[in-house]
C-alpha positions as CSV (number, residue, x, y, z in Angstrom):
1,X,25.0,-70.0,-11.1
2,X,25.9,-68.7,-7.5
3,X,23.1,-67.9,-5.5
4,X,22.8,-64.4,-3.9
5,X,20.9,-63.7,-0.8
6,X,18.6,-60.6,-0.9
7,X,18.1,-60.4,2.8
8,X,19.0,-62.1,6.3
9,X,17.4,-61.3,9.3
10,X,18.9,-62.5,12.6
11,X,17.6,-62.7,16.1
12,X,18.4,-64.0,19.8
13,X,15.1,-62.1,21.1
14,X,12.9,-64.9,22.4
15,X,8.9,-64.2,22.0
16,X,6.8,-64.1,25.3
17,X,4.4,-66.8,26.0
18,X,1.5,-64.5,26.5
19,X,2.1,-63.5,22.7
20,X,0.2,-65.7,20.4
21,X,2.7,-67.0,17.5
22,X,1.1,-65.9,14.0
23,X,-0.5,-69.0,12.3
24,X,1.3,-70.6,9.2
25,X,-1.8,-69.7,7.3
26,X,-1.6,-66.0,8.0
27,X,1.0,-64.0,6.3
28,X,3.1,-61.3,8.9
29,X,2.3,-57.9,8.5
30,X,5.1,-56.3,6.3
31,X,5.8,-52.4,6.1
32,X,4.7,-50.8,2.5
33,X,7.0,-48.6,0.7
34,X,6.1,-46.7,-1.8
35,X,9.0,-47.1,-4.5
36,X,10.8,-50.0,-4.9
37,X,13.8,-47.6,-4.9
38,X,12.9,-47.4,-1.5
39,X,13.6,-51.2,-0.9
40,X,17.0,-52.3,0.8
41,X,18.2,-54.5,-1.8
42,X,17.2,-52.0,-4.3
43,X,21.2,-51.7,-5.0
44,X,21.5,-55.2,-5.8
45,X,18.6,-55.4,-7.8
46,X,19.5,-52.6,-9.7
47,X,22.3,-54.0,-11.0
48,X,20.1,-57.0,-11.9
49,X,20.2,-57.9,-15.9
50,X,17.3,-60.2,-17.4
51,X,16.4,-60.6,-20.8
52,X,13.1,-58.7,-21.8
53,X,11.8,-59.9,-25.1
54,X,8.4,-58.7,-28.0
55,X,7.5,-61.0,-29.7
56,X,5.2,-62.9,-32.6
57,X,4.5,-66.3,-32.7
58,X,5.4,-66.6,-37.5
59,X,3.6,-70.0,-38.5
60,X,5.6,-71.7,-41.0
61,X,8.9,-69.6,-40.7
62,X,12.0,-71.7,-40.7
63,X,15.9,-70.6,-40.4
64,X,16.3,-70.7,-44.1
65,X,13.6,-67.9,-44.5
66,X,15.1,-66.2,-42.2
67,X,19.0,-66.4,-44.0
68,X,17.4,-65.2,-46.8
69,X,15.1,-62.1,-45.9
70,X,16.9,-59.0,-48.2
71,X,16.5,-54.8,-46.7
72,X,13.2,-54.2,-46.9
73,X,11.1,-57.3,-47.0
74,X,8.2,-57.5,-45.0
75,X,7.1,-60.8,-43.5
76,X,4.0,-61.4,-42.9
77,X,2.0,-62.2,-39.8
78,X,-1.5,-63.9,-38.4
79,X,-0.8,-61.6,-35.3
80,X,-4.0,-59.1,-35.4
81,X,-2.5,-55.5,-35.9
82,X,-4.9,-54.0,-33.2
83,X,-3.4,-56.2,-30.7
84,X,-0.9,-55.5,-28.6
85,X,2.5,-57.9,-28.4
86,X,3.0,-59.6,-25.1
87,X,6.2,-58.0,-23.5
88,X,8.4,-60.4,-21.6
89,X,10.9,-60.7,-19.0
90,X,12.3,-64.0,-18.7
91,X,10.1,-66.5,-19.0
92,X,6.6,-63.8,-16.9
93,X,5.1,-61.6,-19.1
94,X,5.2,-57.9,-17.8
95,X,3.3,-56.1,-20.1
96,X,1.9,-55.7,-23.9
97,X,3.6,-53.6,-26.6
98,X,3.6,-52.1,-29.9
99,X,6.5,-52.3,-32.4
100,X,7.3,-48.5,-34.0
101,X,10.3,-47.7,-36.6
102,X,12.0,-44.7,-35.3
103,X,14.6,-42.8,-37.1
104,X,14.9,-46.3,-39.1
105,X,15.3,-48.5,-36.0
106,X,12.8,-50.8,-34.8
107,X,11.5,-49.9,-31.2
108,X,9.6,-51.6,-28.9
109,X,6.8,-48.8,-26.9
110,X,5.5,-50.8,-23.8
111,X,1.4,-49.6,-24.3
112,X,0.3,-51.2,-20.6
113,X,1.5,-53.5,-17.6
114,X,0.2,-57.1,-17.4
């Protein structure tokens, strides 16, 4: 996979000596913005896919049960119904859900941020 660079910042400015260089320890002051919209690569990373992904952990359930659920079936969880399901992106979760049938699909509502 080619790597893409976000940002490159360039100089030939050299720093006074009577300016104390910032010590590794301490992180440089960087400007806040308020949107991430805002942010110069923000057209890059807009364009950005990753995979987002709900889910349950289902003790016991194999491929062949799977292959052989029929329209309607429920399966059957440990998964406390008054929990919300960790929402993922990648591999860091993001946030918790809640799965909701609308118009007989199967939604995912994100319910908070993580």
């Amino acid at each position: 996979m080619a790597e893409i660079e976000l940002a490159k910042v360039e100089t030939t400015e050299t720093v006074p000596a009577a300016v104390p260089a910032i010590a590794p320890t301490q992180a440089a002051p960087r400007p806040e913005i308020d949107r991430i919209e805002e942010h110069a690569c923000w057209p890059l990373l807009s364009q950005m896919t990753i995979v987002a992904s709900a889910g349950i952990p289902l003790n016991g359930f194999k491929i062949g049960d799977l292959l052989r659920l029929a329209p309607g079936q429920i399966v059957e969880s440990s998964w406390p119904h008054t929990e919300g399901v960790p929402l993922k992106a990648g591999r860091v979760q993001v946030g918790w859900s809640e799965f909701e049938v609308v118009d007989q699909h199967l939604v995912v509502r994100l319910t908070r941020l993580a």
